[in-house]
Steps between C-alpha positions, in 0.01 A plus 500: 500500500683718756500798295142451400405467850652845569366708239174321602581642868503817364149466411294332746728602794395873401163360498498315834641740665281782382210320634615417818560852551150627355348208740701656822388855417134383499527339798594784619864490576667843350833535690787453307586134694206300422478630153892391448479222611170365314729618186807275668257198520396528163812524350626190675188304467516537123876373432340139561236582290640628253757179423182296544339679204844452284500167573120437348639721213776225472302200459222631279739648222362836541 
């Protein structure tokens, strides 16, 4: 499940973190710090997220 959850990270961390940073730029934060770090906070955010969705994969046989 570990290495599911990190080719799964691949995915929706990219994703997650993409629109965090489209969400900073239109709220009008364009300097270099608030756009790295909306990219840094969706990266993290999505390693829990991503071993949640390997788990559901798990248990429904998918």
């Amino acid at each position: 499940m570990f290495r599911l959850s990190l080719i799964l990270h691949l995915f929706i961390g990219s994703t997650i973190a993409g629109s965090a940073m489209i969400a900073a730029l239109t709220m009008g934060y364009d300097t270099l710090t608030p756009v790295m770090w909306s990219a840094i906070a969706g990266f993290i955010v999505s390693f829990p997220l991503s071993y949640l969705v390997a788990k559901k994969l798990y248990e429904t046989g998918a």
